[in-house]
C-alpha positions as CSV (number, residue, x, y, z in Angstrom):
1,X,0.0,0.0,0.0
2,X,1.6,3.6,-0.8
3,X,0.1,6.8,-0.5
4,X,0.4,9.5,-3.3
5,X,2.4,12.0,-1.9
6,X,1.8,14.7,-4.6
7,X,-1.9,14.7,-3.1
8,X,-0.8,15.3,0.0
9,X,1.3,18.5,-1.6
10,X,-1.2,19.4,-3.3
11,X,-3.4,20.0,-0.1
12,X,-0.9,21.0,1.8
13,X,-0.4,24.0,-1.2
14,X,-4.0,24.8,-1.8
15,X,-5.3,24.1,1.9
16,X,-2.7,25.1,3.9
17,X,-2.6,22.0,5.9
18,X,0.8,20.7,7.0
19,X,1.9,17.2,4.6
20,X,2.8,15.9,8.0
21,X,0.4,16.6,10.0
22,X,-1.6,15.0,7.1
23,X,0.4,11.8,7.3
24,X,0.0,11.6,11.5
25,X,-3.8,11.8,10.9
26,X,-3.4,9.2,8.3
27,X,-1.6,6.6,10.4
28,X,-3.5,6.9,13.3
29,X,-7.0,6.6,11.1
30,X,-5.7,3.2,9.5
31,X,-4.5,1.9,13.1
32,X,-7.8,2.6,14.3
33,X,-9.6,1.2,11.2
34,X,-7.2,-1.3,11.6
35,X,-8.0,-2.9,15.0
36,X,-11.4,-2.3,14.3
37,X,-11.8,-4.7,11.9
38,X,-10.1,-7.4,13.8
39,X,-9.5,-8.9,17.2
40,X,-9.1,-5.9,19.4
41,X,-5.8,-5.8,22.0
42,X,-6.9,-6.4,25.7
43,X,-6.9,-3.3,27.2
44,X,-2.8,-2.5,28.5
45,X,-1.5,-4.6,25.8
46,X,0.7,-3.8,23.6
47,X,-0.5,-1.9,20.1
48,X,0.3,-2.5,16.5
49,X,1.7,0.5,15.2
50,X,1.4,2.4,11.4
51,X,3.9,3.9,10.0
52,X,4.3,6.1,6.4
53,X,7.4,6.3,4.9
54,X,7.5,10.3,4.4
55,X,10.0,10.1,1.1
56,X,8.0,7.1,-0.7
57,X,4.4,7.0,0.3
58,X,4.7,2.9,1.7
59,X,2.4,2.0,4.3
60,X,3.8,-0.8,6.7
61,X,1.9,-1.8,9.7
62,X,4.2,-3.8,12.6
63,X,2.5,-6.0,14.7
64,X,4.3,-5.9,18.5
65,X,6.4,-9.3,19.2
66,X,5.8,-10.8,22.9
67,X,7.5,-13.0,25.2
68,X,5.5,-15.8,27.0
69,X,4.5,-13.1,29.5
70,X,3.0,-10.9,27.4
71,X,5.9,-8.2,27.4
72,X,6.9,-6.8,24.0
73,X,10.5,-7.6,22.9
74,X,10.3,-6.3,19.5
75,X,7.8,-6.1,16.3
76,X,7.5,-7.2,13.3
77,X,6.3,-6.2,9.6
78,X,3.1,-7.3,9.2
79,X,1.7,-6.4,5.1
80,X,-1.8,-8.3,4.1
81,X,-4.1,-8.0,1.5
82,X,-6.9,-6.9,4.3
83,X,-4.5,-4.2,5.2
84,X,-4.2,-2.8,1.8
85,X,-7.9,-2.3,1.3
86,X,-8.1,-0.6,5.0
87,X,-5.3,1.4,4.3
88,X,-6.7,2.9,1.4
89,X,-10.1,3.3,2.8
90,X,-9.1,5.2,6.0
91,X,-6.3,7.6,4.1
92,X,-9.2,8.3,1.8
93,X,-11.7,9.6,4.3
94,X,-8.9,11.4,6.5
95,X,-8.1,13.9,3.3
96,X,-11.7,14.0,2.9
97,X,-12.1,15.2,5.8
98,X,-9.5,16.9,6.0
99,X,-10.5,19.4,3.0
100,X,-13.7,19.7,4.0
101,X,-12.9,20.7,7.2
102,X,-10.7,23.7,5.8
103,X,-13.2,24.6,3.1
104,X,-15.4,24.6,6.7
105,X,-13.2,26.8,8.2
106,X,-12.1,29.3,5.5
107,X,-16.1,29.8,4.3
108,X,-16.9,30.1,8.5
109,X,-14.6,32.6,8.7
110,X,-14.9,34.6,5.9
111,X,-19.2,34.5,6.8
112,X,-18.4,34.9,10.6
113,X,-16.8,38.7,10.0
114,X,-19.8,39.5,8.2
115,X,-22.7,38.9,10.6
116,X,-24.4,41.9,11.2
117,X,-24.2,43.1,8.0
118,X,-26.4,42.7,4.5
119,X,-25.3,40.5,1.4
120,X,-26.8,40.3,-2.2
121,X,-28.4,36.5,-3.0
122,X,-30.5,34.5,-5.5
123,X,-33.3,32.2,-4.2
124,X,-33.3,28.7,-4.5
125,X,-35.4,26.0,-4.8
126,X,-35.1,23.6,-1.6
127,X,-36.8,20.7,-0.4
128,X,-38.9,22.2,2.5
129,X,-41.0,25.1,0.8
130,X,-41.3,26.8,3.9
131,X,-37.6,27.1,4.4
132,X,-36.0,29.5,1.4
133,X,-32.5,28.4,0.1
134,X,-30.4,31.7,-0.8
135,X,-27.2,31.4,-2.2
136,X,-25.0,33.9,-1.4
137,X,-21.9,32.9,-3.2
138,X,-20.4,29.8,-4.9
139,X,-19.4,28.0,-1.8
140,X,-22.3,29.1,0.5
141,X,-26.3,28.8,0.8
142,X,-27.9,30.5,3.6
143,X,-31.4,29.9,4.8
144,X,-34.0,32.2,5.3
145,X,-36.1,30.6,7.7
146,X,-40.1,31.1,8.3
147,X,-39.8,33.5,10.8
148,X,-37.5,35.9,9.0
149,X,-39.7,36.0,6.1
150,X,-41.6,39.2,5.2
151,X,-45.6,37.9,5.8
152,X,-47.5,37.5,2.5
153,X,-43.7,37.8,0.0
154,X,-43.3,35.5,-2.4
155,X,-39.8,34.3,-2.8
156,X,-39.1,33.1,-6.7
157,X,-36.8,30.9,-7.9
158,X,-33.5,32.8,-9.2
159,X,-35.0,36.0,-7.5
160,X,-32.0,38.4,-6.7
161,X,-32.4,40.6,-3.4
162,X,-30.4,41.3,-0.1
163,X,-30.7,40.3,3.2
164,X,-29.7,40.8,6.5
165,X,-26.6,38.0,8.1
166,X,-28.2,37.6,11.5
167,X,-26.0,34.5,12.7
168,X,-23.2,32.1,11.2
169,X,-22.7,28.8,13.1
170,X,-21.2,25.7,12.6
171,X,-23.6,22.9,11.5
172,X,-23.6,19.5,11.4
173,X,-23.2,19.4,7.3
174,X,-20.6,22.5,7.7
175,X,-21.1,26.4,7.9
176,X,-24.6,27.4,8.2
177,X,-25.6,30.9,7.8
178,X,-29.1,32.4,8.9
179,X,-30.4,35.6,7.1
180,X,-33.6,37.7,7.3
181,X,-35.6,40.0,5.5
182,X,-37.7,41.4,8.9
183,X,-34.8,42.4,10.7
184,X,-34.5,46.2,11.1
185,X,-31.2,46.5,11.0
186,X,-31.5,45.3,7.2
187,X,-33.4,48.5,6.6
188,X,-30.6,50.7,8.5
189,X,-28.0,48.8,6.5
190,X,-29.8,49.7,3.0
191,X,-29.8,53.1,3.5
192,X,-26.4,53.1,4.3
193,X,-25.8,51.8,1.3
194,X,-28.0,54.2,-1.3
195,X,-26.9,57.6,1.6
196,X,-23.5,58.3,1.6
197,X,-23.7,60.7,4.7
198,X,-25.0,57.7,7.0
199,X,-21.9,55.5,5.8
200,X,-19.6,58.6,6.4
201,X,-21.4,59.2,9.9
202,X,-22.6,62.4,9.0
203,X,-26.1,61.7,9.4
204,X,-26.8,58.7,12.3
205,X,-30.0,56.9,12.4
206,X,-31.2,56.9,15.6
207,X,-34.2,54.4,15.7
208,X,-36.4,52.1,13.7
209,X,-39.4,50.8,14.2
210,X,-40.5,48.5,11.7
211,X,-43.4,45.6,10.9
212,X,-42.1,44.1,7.6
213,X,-44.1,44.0,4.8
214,X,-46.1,47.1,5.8
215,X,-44.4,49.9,7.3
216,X,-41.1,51.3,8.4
217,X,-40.2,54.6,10.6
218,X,-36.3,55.4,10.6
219,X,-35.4,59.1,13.2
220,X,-32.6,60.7,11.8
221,X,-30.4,63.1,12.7
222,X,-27.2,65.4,11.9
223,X,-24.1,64.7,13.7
224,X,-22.5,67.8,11.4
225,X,-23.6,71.2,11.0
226,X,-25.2,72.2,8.0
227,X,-26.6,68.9,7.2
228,X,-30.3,68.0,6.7
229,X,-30.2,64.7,7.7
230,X,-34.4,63.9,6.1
231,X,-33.2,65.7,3.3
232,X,-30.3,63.7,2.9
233,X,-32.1,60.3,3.2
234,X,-34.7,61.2,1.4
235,X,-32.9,61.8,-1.6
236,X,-33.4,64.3,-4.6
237,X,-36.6,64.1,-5.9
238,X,-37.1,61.0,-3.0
239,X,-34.5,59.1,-5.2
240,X,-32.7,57.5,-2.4
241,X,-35.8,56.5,-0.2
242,X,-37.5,54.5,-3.1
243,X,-34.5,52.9,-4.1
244,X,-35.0,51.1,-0.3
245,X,-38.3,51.0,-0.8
246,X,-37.8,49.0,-4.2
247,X,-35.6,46.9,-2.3
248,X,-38.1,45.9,0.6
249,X,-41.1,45.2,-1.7
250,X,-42.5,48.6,-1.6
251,X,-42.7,48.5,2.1
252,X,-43.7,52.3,2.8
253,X,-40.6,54.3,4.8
254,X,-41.6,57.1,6.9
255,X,-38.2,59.3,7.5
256,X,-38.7,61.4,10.9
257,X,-36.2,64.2,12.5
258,X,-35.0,63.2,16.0
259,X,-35.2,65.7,18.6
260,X,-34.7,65.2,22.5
261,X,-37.4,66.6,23.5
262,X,-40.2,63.8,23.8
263,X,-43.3,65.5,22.4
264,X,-41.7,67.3,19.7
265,X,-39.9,63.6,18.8
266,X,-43.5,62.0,18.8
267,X,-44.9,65.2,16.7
268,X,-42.6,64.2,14.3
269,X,-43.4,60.1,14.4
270,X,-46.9,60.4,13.7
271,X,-45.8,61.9,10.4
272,X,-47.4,61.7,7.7
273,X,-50.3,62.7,10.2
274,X,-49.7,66.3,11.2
275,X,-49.7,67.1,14.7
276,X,-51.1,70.6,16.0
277,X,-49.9,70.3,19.6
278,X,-47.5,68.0,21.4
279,X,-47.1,67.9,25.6
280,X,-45.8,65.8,28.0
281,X,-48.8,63.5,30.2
282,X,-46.4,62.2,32.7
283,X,-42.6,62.2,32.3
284,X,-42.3,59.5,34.7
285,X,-44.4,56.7,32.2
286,X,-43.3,59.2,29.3
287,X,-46.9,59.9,28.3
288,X,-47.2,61.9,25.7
289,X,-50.6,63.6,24.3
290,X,-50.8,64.6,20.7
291,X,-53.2,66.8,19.3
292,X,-54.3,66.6,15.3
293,X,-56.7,68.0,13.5
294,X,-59.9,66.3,13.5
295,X,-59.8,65.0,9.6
296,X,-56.7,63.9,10.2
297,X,-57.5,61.2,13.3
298,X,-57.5,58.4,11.4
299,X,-53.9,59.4,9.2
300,X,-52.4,59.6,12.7
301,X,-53.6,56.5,14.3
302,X,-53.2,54.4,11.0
303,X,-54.9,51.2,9.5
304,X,-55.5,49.3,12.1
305,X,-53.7,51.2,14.7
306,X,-50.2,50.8,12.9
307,X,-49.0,54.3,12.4
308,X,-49.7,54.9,16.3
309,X,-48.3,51.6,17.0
310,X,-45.3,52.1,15.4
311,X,-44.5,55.9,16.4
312,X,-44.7,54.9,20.0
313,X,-41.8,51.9,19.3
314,X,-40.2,54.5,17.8
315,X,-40.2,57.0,20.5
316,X,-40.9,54.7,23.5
317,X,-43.4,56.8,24.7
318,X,-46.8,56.2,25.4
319,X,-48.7,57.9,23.2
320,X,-52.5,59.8,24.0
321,X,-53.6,61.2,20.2
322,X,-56.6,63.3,20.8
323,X,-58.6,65.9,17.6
324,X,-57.9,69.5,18.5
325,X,-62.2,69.3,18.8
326,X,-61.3,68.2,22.2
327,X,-59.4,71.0,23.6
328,X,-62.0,72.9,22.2
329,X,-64.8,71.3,24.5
């Protein structure tokens, strides 16, 4: 039995795995896959032993010599058919293995520095329907997994969009990567992306408050004079907000200044609604009251409550919103 050594080169080369360590692996795979296949040694006796020959490649495997007592007082070479075909076998699997595990570790790695962050992918087509295949590259294929979905999206075969790396583990089939299209942060990262004063820091989003599919509220605000940070997201002509907006599905994005002081923050997060008067309830439970104009009730508190709803996530505060009829009684 010989091994090729110009494999073992060639991994070392391309994998950056040691020859040698290769060849220890090796040996101690066959041993094992060695006694395993026989009678096993009573436990304290003495063990065969596999050697490599690091200049030819030869396989030898030397059975221990014993005296009447059972001490060793030598070994000798010990070269069967049987031990060919185990040989081969076991040095087989072990640079296998031993590829795959490097390929695991190089495609964990370069993944693992990117969580946190968004990556472009295409859908694929997987065996569970609920679960969505995306394949981010050609040596990786997240999953998009029920809960990350956007309710009611469709997600098409070969459909190219980006999404949002929320973990990278190790699996038991190698590297697994988890990605979402519902995580906020996916939104914060797209603007990023289409604003260049929020990747420059110029402009900091401060909050989001989102419920995917439907409606997104980002509070900007300038961390450099002279800047409009709305403006700036916005875009000219609102170029830079639809291009997000194209990007999530036409989820609508409401873009709201920031301001410390609570009422005039919440003024703000009821947008598009417009607010006639803003005051603090109770600073303690951060109640806020917020006055509108009568035809306008139902813009503030949204469909089903969502544009209240997602102002107060937004703010944190606890928001009381009230027609400007009722100051008037």
């Amino acid at each position: 039995m010989k091994i090729d050594l110009s494999v073992l080169k060639t991994v070392e080369r391309e994998r950056e795995i040691s020859s040698d360590a290769l060849i220890h692996i090796i040996e101690q795979a066959i041993l094992q896959a060695h006694i395993s296949s026989g009678e096993k040694p009573a436990p304290g006796a003495p063990q065969p032993r596999v050697e490599v020959n690091r200049s030819t490649g030869e396989v030898a495997l030397y059975e221990p010599e014993l005296d009447e007592d059972g001490n060793r007082i030598g070994e000798s070479l010990a070269t069967t058919d049987d031990f060919s075909r185990i040989a081969a076998s076991a040095a087989k699997q072990v640079i296998f293995q031993a590829l795959r595990d490097k390929t695991d570790e190089t495609v964990l790695g370069a993944y693992k520095d990117r969580e946190g962050d968004i990556i472009a992918g295409i859908v694929q087509q997987g065996t569970n329907p609920r679960m969505v295949h995306v394949k981010l590259g050609d040596d990786m294929e997240a999953l998009l997994p029920p809960e990350e979905q956007v309710p009611g999206a469709e997600y098409k075969h070969g459909q190219r969009m980006r999404v949002y790396i929320t973990k990278v583990e190790r699996g038991q089939r190698g590297p697994q990567v988890t990605v979402s299209r519902t995580h906020p942060s996916l939104v914060r990262r797209l603007f990023a992306l289409e604003v260049p004063e929020i990747a420059s820091g110029a402009v900091e989003i401060v909050a989001i408050a989102r419920e995917a599919g439907h409606r997104t509220k980002i509070a900007v605000r300038a961390t450099q004079p002279g800047i409009n940070a709305k403006g700036a997201c916005i875009g000219e002509m609102g170029a830079r907000v639809r291009a997000v907006q194209a990007e999530l599905g036409e989820e609508k994005v409401d873009i709201v200044d920031f301001s410390e002081d609570l009422p005039a923050f919440v003024a703000s997060a009821l947008s598009p609604a417009r607010v006639s008067d803003a005051f603090m309830i109770d600073e303690k439970t951060r109640a806020v009251r917020a006055l509108v104009p009568d035809f306008q009730l139902s813009l503030a508190i949204g469909r089903e409550g969502q544009n209240a709803r997602l102002a107060a996530k937004l703010t944190g505060a606890k928001i009381d919103i009230q027609p400007d009829s009722v100051m008037e009684d």
